[in-house]
C-alpha positions in Angstrom: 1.7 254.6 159.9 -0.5 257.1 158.0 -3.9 257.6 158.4 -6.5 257.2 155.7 -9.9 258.6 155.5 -13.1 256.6 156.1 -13.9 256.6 152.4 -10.0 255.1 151.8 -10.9 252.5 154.2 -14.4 251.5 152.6 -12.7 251.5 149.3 -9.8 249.1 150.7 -12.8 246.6 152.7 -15.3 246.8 149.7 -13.2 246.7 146.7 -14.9 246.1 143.4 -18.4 246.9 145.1 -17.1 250.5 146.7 -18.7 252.6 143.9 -21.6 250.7 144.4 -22.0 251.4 148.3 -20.4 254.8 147.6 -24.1 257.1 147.5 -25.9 254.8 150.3 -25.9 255.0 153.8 -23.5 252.7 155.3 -23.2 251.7 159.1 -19.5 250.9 160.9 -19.5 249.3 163.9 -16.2 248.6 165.8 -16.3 245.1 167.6 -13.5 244.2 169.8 -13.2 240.2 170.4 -11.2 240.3 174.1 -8.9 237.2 174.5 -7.5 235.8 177.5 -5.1 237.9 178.9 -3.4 239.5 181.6 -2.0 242.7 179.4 -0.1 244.5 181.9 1.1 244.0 185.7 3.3 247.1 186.8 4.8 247.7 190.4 5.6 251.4 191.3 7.5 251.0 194.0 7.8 254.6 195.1 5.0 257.3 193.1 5.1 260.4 194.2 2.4 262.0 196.0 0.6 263.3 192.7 0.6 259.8 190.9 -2.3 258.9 194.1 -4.0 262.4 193.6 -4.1 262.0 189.8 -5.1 258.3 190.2 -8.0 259.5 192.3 -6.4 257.2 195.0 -7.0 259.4 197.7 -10.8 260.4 197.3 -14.0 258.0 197.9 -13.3 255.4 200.6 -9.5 256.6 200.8 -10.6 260.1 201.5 -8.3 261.7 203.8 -5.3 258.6 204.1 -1.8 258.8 203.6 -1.1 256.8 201.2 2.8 258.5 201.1 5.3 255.4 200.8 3.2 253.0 199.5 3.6 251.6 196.1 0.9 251.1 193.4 0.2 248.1 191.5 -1.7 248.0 188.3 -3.1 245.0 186.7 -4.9 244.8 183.2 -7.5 242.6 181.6 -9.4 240.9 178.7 -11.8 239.8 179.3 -12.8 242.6 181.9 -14.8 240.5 184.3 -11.9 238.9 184.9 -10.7 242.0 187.3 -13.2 240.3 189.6 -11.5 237.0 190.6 -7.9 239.2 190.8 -9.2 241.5 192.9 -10.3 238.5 195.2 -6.5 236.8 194.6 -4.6 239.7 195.5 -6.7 240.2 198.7 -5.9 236.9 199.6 -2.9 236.8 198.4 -1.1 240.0 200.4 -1.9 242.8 202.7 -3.3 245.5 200.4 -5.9 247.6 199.2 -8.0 247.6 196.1 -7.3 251.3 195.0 -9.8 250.9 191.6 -11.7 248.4 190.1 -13.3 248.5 187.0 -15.2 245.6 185.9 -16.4 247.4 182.4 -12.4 248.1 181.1 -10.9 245.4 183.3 -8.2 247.6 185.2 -7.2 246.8 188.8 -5.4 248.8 191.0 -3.8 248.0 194.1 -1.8 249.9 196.9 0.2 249.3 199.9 3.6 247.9 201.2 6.2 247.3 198.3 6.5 243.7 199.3 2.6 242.9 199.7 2.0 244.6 196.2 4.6 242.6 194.4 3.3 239.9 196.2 0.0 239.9 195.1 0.6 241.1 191.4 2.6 238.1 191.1 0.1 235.6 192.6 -2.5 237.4 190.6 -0.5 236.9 187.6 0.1 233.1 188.6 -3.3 232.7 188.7 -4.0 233.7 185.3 -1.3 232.0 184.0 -1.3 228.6 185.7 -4.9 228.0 186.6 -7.3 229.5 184.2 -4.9 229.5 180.8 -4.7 233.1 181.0 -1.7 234.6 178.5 0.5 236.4 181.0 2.6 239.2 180.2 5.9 239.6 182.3 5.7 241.6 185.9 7.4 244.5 185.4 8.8 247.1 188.4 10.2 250.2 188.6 
């Protein structure tokens, strides 16, 4: 897909009235409506070492653990206060560790034993799905 220009892009929203506008001062503002919706659930099952240094996995709290082994999952959400609740599924849910949670972009990211991680991604996922009328993507692993 090409890109246009911003004056392309007034010309295509205003229409008839662009010449108009065209000499005045005119404000964009970019609104994003979240739905409901679980937009990614990933398992890596085996990262290597550098995926939990570049994730910042291994700084903060998790200073100094070996985290070696462990797999990563990542969960994804709209609206982003929803990471809150998941975060408190997948704790309940499995034996693992919140790696990250971001309440402002909705990203959750959990660590520890394959099984627990798949485990909780998937219950987490369930959640959304079954309980709050979430739309769920598919759990993908690799």
């Amino acid at each position: 897909m090409a890109r246009i220009t911003r004056e392309e892009l007034f010309e295509k929203i205003f229409h008839d009235s662009y010449e108009d506008l065209k000499d005045q001062n005119l404000r964009v503002t970019r609104v994003r409506v979240p739905g409901k919706e679980v937009c990614l659930a990933h398992i890596i099952s085996s990262p290597e070492t550098s995926v939990y240094r570049d994730l910042g996995l291994n700084i903060g709290v998790h200073e100094g653990e070996d985290h070696s082994g462990e797999a990563i999952g990542i969960i994804r959400f709209t609206p982003w206060e929803a990471v809150v609740p998941a975060a408190d599924m997948a704790l309940k849910s499995a034996n693992i560790d919140i790696g990250f949670m971001d309440r402002f972009c909705g990203s959750l990211i959990i660590t520890g034993r394959l099984a627990e991680v798949e485990t909780a991604v998937k219950a987490v996922v369930k959640l959304f799905d079954e309980d709050l009328g979430f739309a769920v993507c598919p759990v993908c692993r690799r």
